[in-house]
C-alpha positions as CSV (number, residue, x, y, z in Angstrom):
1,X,6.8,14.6,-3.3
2,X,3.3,14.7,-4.5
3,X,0.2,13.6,-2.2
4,X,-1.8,10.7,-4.0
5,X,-4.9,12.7,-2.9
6,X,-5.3,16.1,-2.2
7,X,-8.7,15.7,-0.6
8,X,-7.5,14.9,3.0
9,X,-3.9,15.7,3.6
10,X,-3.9,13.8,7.1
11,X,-1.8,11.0,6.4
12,X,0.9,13.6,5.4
13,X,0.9,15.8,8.5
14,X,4.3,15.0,9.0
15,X,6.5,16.2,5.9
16,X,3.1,18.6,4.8
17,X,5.8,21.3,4.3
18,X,7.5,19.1,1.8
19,X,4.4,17.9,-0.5
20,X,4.1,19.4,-3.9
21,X,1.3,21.7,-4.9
22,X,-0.9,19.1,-6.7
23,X,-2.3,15.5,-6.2
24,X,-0.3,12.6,-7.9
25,X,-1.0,11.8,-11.7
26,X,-3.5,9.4,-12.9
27,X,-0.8,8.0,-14.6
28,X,1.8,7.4,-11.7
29,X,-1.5,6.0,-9.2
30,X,-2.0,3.2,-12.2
31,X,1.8,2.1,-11.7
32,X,1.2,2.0,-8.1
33,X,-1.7,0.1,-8.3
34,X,-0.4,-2.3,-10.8
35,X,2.8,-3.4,-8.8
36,X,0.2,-4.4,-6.1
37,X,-1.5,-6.2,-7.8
38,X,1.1,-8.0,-8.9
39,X,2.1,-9.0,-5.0
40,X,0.6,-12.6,-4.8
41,X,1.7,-13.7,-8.2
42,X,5.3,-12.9,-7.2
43,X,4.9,-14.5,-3.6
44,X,3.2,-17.3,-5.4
45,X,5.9,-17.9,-7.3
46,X,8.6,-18.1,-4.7
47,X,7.0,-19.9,-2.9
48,X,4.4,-18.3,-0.5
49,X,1.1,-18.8,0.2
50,X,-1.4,-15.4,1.4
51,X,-3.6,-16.8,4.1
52,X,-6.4,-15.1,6.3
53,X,-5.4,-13.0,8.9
54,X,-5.6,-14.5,12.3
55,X,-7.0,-12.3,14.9
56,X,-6.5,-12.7,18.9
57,X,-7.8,-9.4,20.7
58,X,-7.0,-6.3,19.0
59,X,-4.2,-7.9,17.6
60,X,-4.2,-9.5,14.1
61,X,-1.5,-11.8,13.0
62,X,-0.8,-12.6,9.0
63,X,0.1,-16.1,8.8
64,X,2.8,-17.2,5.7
65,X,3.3,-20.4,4.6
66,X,6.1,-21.4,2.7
């Protein structure tokens, strides 16, 4: 498993002994990126709506709507 950055290792403390010796390719971060982006087009389309998170205390809640 390679680390998307190797800059701050933190959110890998866990499995650190099982993280390759470089940083993710470009290449592979671009895929990444690119099926996120893609997440409200595909929740559009069955259906969904994305709506502001609503907040009470610390806590915020996403509302869907279908």
């Amino acid at each position: 498993m390679l680390p998307w950055s190797l800059k701050d290792l933190t959110p890998y403390a866990d499995f650190a002994d099982r993280l390759g010796p470089v940083e993710l390719p470009e290449a592979e971060k671009e895929k990444d990126r690119a099926a996120v982006r893609k997440i409200a087009t595909i929740l559009a389309d069955a259906g969904y709506t994305i709506v502001e998170a609503r907040c009470k205390g610390d806590r915020a809640k996403a509302a869907v709507k279908q």
